[in-house]
C-alpha positions as CSV (number, residue, x, y, z in Angstrom):
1,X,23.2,73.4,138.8
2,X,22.4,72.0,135.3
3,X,22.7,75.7,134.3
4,X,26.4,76.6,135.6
5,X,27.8,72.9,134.0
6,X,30.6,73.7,131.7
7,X,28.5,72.5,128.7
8,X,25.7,75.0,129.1
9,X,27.7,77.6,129.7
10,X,29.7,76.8,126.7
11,X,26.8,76.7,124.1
12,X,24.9,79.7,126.1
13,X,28.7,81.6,124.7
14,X,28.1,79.8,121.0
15,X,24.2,80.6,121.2
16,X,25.4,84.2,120.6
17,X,26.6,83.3,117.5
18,X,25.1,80.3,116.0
19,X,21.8,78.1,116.4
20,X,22.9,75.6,119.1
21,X,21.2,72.5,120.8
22,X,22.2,71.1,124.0
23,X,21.4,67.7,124.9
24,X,23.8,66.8,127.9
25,X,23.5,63.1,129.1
26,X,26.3,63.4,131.3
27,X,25.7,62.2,135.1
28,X,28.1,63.2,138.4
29,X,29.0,59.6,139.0
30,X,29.1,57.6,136.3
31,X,32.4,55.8,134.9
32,X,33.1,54.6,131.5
33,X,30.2,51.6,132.0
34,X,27.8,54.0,132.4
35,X,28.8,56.1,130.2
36,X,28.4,52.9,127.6
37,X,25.8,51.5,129.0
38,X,23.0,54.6,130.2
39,X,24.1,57.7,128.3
40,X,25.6,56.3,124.6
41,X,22.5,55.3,123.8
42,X,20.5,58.5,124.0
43,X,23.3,59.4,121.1
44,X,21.2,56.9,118.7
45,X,18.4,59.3,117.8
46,X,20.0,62.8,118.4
47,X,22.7,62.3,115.6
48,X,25.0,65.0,117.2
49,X,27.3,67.1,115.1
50,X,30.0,67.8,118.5
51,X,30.3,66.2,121.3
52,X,32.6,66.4,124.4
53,X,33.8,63.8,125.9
54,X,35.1,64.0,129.9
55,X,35.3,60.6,131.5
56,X,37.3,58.8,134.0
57,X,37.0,60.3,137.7
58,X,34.8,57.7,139.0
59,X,37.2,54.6,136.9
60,X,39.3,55.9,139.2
61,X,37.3,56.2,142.5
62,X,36.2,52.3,141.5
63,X,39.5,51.2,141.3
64,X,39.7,50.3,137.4
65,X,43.2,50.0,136.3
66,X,44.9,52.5,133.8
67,X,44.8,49.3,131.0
68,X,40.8,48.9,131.5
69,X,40.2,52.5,131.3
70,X,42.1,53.0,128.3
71,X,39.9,49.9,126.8
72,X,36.7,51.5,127.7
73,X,37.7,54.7,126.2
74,X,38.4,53.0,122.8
75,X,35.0,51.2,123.5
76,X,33.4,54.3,124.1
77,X,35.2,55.3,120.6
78,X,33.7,52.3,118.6
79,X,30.0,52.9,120.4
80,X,29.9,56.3,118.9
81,X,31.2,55.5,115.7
82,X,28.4,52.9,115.4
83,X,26.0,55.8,116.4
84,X,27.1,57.5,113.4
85,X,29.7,59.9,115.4
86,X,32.9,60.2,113.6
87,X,36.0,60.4,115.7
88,X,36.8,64.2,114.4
89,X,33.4,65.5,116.0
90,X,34.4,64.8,119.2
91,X,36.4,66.9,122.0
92,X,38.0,64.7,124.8
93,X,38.5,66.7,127.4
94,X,40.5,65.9,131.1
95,X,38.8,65.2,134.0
96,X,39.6,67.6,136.7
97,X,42.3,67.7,139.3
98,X,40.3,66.6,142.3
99,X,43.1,65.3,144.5
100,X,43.2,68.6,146.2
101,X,39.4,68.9,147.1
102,X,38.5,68.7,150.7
103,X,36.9,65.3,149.8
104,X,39.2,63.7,148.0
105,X,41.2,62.1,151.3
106,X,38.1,59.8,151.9
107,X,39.1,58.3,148.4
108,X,42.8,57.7,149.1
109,X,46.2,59.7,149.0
110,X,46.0,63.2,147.0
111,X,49.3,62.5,145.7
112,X,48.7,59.2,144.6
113,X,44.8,60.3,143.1
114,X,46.9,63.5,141.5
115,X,49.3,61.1,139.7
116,X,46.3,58.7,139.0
117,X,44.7,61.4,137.4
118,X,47.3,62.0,135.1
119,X,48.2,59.2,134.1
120,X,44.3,58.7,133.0
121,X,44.0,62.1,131.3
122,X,47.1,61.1,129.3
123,X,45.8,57.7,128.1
124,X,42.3,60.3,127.3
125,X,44.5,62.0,125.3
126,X,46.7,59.2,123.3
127,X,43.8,57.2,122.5
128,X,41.3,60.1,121.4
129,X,44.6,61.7,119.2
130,X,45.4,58.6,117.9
131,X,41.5,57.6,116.9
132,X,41.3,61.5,115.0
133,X,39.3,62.9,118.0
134,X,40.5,66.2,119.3
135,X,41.9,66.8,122.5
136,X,41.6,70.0,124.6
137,X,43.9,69.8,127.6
138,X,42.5,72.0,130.2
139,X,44.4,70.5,132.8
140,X,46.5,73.1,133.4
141,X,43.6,75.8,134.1
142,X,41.9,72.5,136.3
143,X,45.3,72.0,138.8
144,X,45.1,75.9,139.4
145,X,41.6,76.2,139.9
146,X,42.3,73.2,142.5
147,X,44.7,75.1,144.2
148,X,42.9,78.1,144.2
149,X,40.4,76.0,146.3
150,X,37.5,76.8,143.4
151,X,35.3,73.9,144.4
152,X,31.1,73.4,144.7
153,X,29.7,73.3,148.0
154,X,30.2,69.4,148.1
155,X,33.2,69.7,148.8
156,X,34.8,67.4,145.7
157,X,33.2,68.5,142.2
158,X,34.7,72.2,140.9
159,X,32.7,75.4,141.5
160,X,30.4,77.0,138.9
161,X,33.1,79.8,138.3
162,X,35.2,77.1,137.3
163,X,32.6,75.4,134.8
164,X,32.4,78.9,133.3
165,X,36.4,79.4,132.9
166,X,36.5,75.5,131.4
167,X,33.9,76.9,128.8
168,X,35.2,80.2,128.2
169,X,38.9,78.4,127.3
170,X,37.0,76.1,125.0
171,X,34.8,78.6,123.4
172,X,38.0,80.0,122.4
173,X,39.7,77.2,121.5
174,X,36.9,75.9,119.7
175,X,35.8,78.7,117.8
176,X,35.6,77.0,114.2
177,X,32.1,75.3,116.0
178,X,29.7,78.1,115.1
């Protein structure tokens, strides 16, 4: 539910120490195009001061190359910017390791989507570094979650319990926010 999502269970931890809004645009199923095209600009009038960015999943359940993803995350960079979001107020964080879910086989090899989503998390990473964003690489907690089988009742997204531990490691690691 809306409720157990990493980012309200993030700001429900910051709420008990600072004032905090949540306005979470984020849809299961979009890829970067959507990301550009449906949720950027609902940024336009809320002038956040943080924002998290996790995207790349379903660029790679669509079959868009490593090069085009990496040029629609700095795209997604420059739309922000023109919103009037610095770079150094956002988080990138990496998508999860979904290779091992129960319904990944019906979108290819789990080795091949595991390397897939490395090699995406990493370009994530170079391209938010290298633009002043911050990167929080929760990928290690992610594969072990996978492998601990901690995965939602549809079989492919990861479990609530999992959305609170991604939010608890953030909370900490982000604790200069409140």
């Amino acid at each position: 539910t809306p409720e157990q999502a990493f980012p309200a269970r993030l700001v429900a931890r910051w709420q008990e120490r600072c004032a905090v809004t949540l306005r979470n645009p984020a849809v299961y199923g979009y890829a970067t195009q959507d990301l550009l095209d449906v949720e950027l600009p609902m940024v336009q009038g809320f002038a956040p001061t943080f924002v998290t960015l996790a995207v790349g999943a379903n660029d790679i359940v669509r079959g868009r190359s490593l090069d085009e993803y990496r040029q629609q995350v700095r795209r997604i960079y420059a739309a922000l910017a023109q919103a009037g979001v610095a770079a150094s107020r956002v988080v990138a964080l990496p998508q999860p390791d979904w290779s091992l879910s129960p319904a990944a086989r019906g979108f290819g090899e789990p080795d091949v989507i595991h390397a897939q989503i490395v090699s995406f998390n990493d370009a994530l990473r170079v391209e938010s570094t290298r633009l002043g964003a911050r990167y929080i690489d929760l990928f290690p907690l992610m594969e072990r979650q996978a492998r601990a089988g901690m995965i939602a009742p549809d079989g492919l997204h990861p479990s609530a319990e999992a959305h609170d531990a991604w939010a608890a490691e953030l909370a900490r690691s982000l604790d200069d926010v409140c």
